[in-house]
Every structure is written in C-alpha cells, then in structure tokens.
N, C-alpha and C positions, 0 to 999 in steps of 0.2 A: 619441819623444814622441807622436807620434797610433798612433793603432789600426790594427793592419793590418787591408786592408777585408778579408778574407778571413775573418779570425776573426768581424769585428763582423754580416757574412750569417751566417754558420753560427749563430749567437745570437738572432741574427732571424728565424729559418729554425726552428729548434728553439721559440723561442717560438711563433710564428704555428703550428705543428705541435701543440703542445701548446693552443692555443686552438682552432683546428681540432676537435682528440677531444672537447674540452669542448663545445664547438654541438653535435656528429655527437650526444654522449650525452642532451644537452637535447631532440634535434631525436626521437631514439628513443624517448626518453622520453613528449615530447607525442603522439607517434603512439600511443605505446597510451593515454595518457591519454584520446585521442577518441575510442580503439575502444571502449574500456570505455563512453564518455558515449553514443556510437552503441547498442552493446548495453542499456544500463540504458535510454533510449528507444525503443528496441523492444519491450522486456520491457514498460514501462509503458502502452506502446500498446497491448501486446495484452490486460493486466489492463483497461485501461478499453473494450477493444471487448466483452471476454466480461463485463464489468459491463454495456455498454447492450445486447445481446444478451439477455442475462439480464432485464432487467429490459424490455424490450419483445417478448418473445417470452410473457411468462406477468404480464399485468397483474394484480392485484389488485380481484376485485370486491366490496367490502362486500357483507357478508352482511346481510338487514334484518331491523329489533329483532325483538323475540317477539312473537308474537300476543296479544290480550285474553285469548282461551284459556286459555295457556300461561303469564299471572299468574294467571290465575283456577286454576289446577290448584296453582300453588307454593304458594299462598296457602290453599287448602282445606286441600293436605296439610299445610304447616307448621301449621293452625288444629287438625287431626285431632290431629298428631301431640302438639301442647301440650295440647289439652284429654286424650288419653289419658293423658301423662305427669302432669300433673295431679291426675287423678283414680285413678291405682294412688297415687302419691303421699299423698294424702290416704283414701285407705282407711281406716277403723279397725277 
C-alpha cells in the first residue's frame, strides 16, 4: 500500500536534478544577457564621448553677414546684367 521510500527519493532526486539544469540554463543564460547589456553600454559610451569630443574640440564660429560693399556689388552687377539683357533684348 505505501511507496517504498527508496523509489519516492530517486523521483525527488531526478526531479530536483531536472530543476536544477533548468536555473544552471536561466542562470547562463542571464550571464550573457548582461554581458551583451555591459557591451552595448560601453559601445554607447564611447559614441557619446567621441560626440562631445567632437563637438568641443572644433566649436562653430558664425561667420558675419556681408558687408554694404558686397550688396552694393550684387546689386550693380544684377542691375548691369538686366539692363544689358534688356537692351540686346529690345534691339531692332
């Protein structure tokens, strides 16, 4: 009528064994998941160091507008060049 104890360990024993492999493969498993998370956080530390590197080693100086000159020049020649096109234009 009852179980020999003998058999009901070896049952318990193989179970517990089999739960066992299952943690060991979770537990291997998480290890490279955090290597991977370790790796992809260094990578991105190193894009954003050679980002502020970059951009504090070679600041941007605006360049300033043009000079009165330099409207006064666009402005003659664009006036030059209408009033020539103009006037071959209306030749007769």
């Amino acid at each position: 009528m009852y179980r020999d104890d003998d058999a009901a360990r070896a049952d318990r024993a193989n179970a517990l064994i089999s739960e066992i492999a299952e943690l060991e493969r979770t537990k291997v498993a998480q290890a490279a998941a955090e290597q991977r998370l370790e790796l992809a956080r260094d990578e991105l530390r190193g894009l954003q160091a050679a980002t502020t590197v970059a951009t504090t080693v070679a600041p941007r100086i605006p360049e300033p507008p043009p000079s009165f000159a330099t409207h006064f020049l666009v402005f003659a020649a664009t006036a030059g060049a209408g009033f020539l096109l103009y006037a071959l234009l209306l030749k007769p």
